[in-house]
Each structure stands twice: as C-alpha cells, then as structure tokens.
MARGU-541017 format. One record per residue (C-alpha): y, x, z. Coordinates in pm, 1 decimal. Layout:
<site north="Y" east="X" up="Z"/>
...
END
This chain:
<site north="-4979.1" east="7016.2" up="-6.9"/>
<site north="-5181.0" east="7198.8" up="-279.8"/>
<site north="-5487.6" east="7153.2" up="-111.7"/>
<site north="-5532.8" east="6720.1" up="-174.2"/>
<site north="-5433.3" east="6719.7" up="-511.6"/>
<site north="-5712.9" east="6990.0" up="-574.3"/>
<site north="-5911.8" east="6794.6" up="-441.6"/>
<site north="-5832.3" east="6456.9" up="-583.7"/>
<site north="-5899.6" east="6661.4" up="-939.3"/>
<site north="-6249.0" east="6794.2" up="-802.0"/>
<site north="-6359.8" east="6446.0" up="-729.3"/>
<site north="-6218.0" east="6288.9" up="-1023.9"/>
<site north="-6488.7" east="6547.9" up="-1220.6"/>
<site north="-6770.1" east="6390.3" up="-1029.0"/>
<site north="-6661.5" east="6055.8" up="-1188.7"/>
<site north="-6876.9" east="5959.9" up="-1523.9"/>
<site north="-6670.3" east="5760.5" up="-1818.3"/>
<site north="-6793.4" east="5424.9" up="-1915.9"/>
<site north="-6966.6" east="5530.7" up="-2175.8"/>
<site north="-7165.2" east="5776.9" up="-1984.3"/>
<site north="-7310.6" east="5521.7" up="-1751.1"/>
<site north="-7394.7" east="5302.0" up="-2047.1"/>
<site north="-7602.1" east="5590.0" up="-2246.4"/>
<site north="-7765.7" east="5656.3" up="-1877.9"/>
<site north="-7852.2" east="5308.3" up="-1851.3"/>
<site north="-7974.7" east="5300.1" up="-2177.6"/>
<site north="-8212.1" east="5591.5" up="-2109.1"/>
<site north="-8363.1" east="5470.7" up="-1793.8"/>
<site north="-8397.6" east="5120.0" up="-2017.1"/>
<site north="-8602.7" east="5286.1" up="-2220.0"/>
<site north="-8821.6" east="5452.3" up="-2023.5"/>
<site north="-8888.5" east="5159.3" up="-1832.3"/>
<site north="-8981.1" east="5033.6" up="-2166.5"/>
<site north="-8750.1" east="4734.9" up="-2145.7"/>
<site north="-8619.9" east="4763.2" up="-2487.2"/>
<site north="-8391.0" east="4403.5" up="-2423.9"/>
<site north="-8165.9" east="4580.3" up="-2192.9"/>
<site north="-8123.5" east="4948.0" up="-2347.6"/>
<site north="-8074.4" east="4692.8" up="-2722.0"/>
<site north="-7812.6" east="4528.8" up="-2515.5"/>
<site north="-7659.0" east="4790.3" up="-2351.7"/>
<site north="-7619.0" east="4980.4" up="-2669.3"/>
<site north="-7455.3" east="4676.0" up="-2841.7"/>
<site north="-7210.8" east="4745.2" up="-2590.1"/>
<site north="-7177.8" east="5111.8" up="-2629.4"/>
<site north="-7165.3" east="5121.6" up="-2988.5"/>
<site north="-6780.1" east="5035.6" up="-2997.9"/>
<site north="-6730.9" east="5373.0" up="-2849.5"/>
<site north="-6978.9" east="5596.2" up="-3046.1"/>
<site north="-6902.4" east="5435.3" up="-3383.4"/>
<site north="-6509.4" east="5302.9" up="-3512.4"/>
<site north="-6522.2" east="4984.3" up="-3661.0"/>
<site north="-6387.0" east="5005.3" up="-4013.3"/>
<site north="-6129.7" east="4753.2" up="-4078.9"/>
<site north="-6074.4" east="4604.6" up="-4452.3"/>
<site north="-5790.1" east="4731.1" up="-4641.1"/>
<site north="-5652.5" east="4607.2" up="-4925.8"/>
<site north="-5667.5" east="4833.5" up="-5247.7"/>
<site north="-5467.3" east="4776.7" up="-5600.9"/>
<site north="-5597.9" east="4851.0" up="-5891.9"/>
<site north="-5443.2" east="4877.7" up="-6205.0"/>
<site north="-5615.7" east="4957.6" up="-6552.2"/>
<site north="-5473.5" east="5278.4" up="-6720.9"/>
<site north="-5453.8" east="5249.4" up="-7094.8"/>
<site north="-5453.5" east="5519.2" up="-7350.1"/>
<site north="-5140.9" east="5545.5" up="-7536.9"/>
<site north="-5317.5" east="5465.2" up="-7899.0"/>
<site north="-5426.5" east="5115.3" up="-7684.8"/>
<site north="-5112.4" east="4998.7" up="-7571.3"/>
<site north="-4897.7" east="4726.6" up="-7718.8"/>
<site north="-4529.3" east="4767.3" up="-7800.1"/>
<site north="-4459.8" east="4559.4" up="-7489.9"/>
<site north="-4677.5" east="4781.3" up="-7267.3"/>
<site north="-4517.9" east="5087.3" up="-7391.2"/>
<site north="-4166.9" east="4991.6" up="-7359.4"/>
<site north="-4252.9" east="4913.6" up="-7005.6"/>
<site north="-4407.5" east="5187.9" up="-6970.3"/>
<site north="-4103.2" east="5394.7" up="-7092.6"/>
<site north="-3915.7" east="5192.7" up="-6881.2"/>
<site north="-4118.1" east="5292.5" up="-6578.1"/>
<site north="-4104.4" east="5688.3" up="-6643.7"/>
<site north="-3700.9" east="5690.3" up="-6698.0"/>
<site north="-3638.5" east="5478.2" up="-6376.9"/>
<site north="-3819.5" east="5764.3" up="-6208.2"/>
END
C-alpha cells in the first residue's frame, strides 16, 4: 500500500505550476522573436509574480501645537485624554 502513494507523490513532482508553463512559454516566445505572444503571455503571468495593490482608505488629521489651539480645541482635546 506504501508503494502507489509514493508514487502518486513522484509524479506529482514531474508536474510544472501554471506559472511555470507561462514563464516557459514566454521564453520560447521570445526566442522565436514573437514578442506579441511572450507580451501576452506575461500580461497573464504578471498576477502571479506581482500582488496587485488595492486602495485603502487613510485618515488624516492635522496635529496642532498646544500654543495654536483654540479653547474649544483644547477642551476637546482634554476631553479626549481623560476618556482614555
């Protein structure tokens, strides 16, 4: 019983990933000088090279100095620093 699933693993290691094939492709592409297909094939492989970077969304606020602040802003400020 051993034996198959050693050698289910063995042939599984012959197997090349997706993106293998596609930088293989891309090679002989460009040695054939068609420049189309490797452009188009690494268009496609990029994805998996590369992470796309999503947006996030970022809040800013404006730190004043102490001396700047109103009485309004500082009393809220308090406020802030005693909820804590």
């Amino acid at each position: 019983m051993i034996k198959p699933q050693f050698h289910e693993i063995k042939l599984l290691k012959k197997q090349k990933l997706p993106l293998e094939i596609m930088i293989m492709i891309i090679n002989k592409a460009l040695k054939e000088k068609n420049y189309d297909m490797a452009l188009e094939i690494a268009y496609k492989a990029a994805p998996y090279c590369h992470p796309k970077l999503n947006e996030v969304k970022v809040e800013m606020k404006q730190i004043k100095l102490v001396e700047d602040m109103s009485e309004e802003e500082l009393k809220a400020f308090i406020g802030k620093i005693t909820l804590k």
